[in-house]
C-alpha positions in Angstrom: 16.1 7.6 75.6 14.1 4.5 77.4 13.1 4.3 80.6 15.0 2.1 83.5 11.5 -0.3 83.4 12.1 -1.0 79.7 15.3 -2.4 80.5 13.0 -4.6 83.8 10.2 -5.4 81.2 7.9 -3.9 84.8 4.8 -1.7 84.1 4.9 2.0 85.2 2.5 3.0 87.5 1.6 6.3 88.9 1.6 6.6 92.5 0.4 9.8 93.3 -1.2 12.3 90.7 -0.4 16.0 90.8 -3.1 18.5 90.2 -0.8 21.7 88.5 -1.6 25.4 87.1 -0.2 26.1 83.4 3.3 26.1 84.2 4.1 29.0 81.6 1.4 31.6 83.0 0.3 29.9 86.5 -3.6 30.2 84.8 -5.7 27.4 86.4 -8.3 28.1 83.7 -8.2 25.1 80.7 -10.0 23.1 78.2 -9.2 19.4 77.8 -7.0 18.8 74.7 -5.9 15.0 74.2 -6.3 11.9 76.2 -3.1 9.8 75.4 -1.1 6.6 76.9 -2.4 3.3 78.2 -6.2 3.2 78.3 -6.0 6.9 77.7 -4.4 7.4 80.9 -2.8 10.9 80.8 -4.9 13.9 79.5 -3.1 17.4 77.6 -4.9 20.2 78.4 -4.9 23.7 76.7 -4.4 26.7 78.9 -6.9 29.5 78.1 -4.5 32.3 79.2 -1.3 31.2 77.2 -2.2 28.2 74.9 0.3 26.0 76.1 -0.6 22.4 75.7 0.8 20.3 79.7 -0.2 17.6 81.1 -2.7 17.5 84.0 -2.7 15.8 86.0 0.6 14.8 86.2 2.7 12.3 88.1 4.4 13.7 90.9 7.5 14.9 89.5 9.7 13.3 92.7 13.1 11.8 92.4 11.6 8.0 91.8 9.9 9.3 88.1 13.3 11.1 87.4 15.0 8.0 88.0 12.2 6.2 86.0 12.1 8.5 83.0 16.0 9.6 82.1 18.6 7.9 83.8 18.8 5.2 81.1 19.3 6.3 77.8 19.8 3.7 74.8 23.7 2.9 74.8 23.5 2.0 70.9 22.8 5.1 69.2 23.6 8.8 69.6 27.4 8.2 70.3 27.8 6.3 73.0 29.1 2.7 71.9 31.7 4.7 69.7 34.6 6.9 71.5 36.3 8.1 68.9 35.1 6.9 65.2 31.6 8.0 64.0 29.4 5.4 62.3 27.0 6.1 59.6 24.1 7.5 61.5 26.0 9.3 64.0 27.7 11.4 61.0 24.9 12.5 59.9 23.5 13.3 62.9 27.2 15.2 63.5 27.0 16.9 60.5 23.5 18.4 61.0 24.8 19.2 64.7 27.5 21.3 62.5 24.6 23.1 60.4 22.9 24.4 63.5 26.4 25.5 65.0 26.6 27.4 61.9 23.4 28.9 62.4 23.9 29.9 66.0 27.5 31.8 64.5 25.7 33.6 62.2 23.1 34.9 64.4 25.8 35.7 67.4 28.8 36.7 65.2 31.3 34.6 66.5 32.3 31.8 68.2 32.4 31.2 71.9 31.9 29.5 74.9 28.7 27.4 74.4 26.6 25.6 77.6 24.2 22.7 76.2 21.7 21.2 78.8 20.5 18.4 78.6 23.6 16.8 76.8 23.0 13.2 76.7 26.1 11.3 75.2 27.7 14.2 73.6 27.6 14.5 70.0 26.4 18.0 69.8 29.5 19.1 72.2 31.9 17.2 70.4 30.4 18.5 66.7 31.0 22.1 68.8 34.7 21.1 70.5 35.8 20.4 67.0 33.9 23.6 65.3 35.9 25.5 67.6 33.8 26.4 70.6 34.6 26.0 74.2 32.1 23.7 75.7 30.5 22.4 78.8 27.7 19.9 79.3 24.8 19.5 81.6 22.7 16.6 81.9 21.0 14.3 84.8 21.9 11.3 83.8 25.5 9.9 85.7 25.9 7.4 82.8 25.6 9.8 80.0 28.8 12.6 82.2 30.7 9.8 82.6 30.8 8.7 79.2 31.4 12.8 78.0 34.1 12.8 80.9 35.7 9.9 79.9 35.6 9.6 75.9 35.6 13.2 74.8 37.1 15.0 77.3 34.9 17.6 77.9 33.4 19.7 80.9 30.0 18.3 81.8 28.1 18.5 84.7 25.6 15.3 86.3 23.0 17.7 88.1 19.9 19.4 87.4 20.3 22.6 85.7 19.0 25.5 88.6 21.6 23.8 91.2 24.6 24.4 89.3 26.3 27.8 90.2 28.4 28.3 87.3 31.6 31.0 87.6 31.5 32.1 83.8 28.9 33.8 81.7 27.9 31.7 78.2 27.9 33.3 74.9 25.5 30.8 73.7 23.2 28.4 75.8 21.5 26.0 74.0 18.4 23.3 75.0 17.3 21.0 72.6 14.1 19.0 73.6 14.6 19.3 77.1 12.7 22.1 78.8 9.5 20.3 77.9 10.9 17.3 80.6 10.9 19.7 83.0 8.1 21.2 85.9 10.1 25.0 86.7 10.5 26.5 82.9 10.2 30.0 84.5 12.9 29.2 87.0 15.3 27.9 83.8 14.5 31.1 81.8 15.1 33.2 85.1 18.6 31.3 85.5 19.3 31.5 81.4 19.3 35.3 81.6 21.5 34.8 85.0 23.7 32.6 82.6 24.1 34.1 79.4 26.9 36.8 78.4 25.1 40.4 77.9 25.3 39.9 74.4 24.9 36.0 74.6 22.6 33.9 72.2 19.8 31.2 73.8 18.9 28.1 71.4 15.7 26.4 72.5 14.4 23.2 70.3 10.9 22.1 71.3 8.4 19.7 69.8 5.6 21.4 67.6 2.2 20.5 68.5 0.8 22.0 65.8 2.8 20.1 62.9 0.8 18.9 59.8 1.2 15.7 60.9 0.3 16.0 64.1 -2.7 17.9 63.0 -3.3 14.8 61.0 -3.0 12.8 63.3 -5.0 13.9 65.5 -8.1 14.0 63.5 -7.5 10.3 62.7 -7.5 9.4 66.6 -10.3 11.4 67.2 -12.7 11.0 64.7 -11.7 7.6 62.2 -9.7 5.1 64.3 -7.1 5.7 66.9 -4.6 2.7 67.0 -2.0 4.5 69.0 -0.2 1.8 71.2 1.7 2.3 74.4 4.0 0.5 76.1 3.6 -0.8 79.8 6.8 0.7 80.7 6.8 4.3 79.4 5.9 7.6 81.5 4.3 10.5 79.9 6.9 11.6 77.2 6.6 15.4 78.0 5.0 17.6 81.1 4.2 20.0 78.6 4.7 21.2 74.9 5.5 24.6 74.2 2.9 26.5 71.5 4.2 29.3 69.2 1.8 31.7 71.4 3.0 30.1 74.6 6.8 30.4 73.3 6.4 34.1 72.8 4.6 34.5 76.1 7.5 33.2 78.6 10.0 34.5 76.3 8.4 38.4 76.9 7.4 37.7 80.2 11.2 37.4 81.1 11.8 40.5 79.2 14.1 38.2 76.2 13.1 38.9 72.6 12.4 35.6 69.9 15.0 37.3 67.1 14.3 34.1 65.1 12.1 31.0 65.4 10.9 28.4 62.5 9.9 24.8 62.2 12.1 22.2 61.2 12.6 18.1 60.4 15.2 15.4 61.4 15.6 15.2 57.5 16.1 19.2 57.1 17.4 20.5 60.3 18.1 24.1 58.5 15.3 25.1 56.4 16.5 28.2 54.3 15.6 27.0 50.4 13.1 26.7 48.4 9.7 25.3 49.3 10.9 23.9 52.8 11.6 27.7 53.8 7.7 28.6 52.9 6.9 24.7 54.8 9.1 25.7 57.8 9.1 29.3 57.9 6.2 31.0 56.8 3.4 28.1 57.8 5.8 26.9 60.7 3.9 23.2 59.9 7.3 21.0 60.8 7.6 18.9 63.5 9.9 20.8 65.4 10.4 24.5 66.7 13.3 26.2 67.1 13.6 29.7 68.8 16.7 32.2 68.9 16.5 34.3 72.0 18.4 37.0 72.9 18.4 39.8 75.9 
């Protein structure tokens, strides 16, 4: 996604900082953990009662840096120019969509209805529609309903995700590199089990800190050269970034139980062979984390 001041070529600046507590454990108790963005300008710090990595201070999280941050997203890629006929990238990024719809029938024993916040143009609801799932979409960007509304015909919703008062129960929600965009991730776990059918599966994707790469990469900033660039434009990309320890902290905390969770890559979405099952599942060193929760 891009920001509405890419688009403007303008500089973002932060207005008003906001001094926050961990927002998985409320702990005010940290150690600093990475200074990152134009002339180091944001700061992750580690919470010493959960290890979750956030960002403090933060900009205020007010209606102008929503607007900022997500109501644009880039209209070529991810389904959006298309309504009907897939190109290249978007059928692969379909048929992985497929993979993980697989994944989440296994682990749930059927098919259902199925709520995915944070939507953007679609593709994983209309990889779902066509699987044989009923569907319905949340996202807060007007643009991106529209387009579902319009082009695929689907349910979706243009709202943040705690004001929707839904009349059904979902047999599988699922939140794919969203909840780390958001300041109230203990109000969204408190309204997932409000949600979510007794018996009902929640699928939460999250960026992995602790990735080999990352790891790597860090050491290089740190200690050899750090030739990270940032662009005038961008906010900070994330409020905070979910740790394995911090994952299973909320997750108990909310009385759910993790039945599954592994790393994965863009380029193996569904690690279950061979040496990217020790990569992904014993050493959890990918990229990305994804959790199965259940009630």
């Amino acid at each position: 996604m891009v920001t509405i001041f890419k688009s403007k070529d303008k500089t973002f600046v932060v207005k008003e900082w906001d001094t926050v507590t961990c927002p998985f454990c409320k702990s005010s108790k940290y150690v600093e953990f990475e200074k990152f963005g134009r002339d180091n300008l944001y700061t992750y710090v580690k919470c010493k009662g959960c290890n979750l990595i956030y960002l403090n201070p933060r900009p205020l999280y007010d209606e102008e840096f929503i607007n900022i941050a997500y109501e644009e997203y880039d209209t070529e890629s991810y389904f959006y120019t298309s309504k009907g006929e897939l190109n290249a990238a978007e059928q692969k990024i379909y048929l992985d969509h497929k993979l993980i719809l697989e994944q989440m029938e296994s682990c749930l024993g059927r098919k259902g209805t199925l709520l995915e916040i944070g939507c953007m143009t679609g593709l994983f609801l209309k990889a779902a529609k066509d699987s044989g799932w009923k569907v319905t979409g949340v996202d807060i960007s007007k643009k991106m309903i529209e387009h579902i509304k319009n082009n695929l015909g689907i349910e979706a919703y243009a709202a943040q995700y705690e004001t929707l008062a839904f009349r059904k129960k979902f047999d599988v929600i699922y939140c794919s590199h969203v909840i780390e965009h958001i300041p109230n991730p203990n109000e969204w776990f408190t309204k997932f089990k409000k949600d979510l059918a007794v018996d009902g599966l929640i699928c939460v994707n999250i960026p992995n800190q602790y990735s080999f790469d990352r790891i790597i990469k860090r050491f290089i900033h740190k200690y050899v050269i750090d030739r990270r660039t940032w662009d005038n434009w961008r906010t900070p990309d994330h409020l905070y970034e979910p740790t394995i320890s911090a994952m299973n902290y909320i997750i108990k905390e909310h009385g759910l139980r993790a039945i599954d969770y592994f790393t994965y890559s863009s380029k193996n979405v569904v690690p279950n062979k061979g040496f990217s099952c020790i990569y992904h599942r014993v050493f959890k060193l990918g990229s990305k984390l994804r959790y199965f929760i259940k009630m």
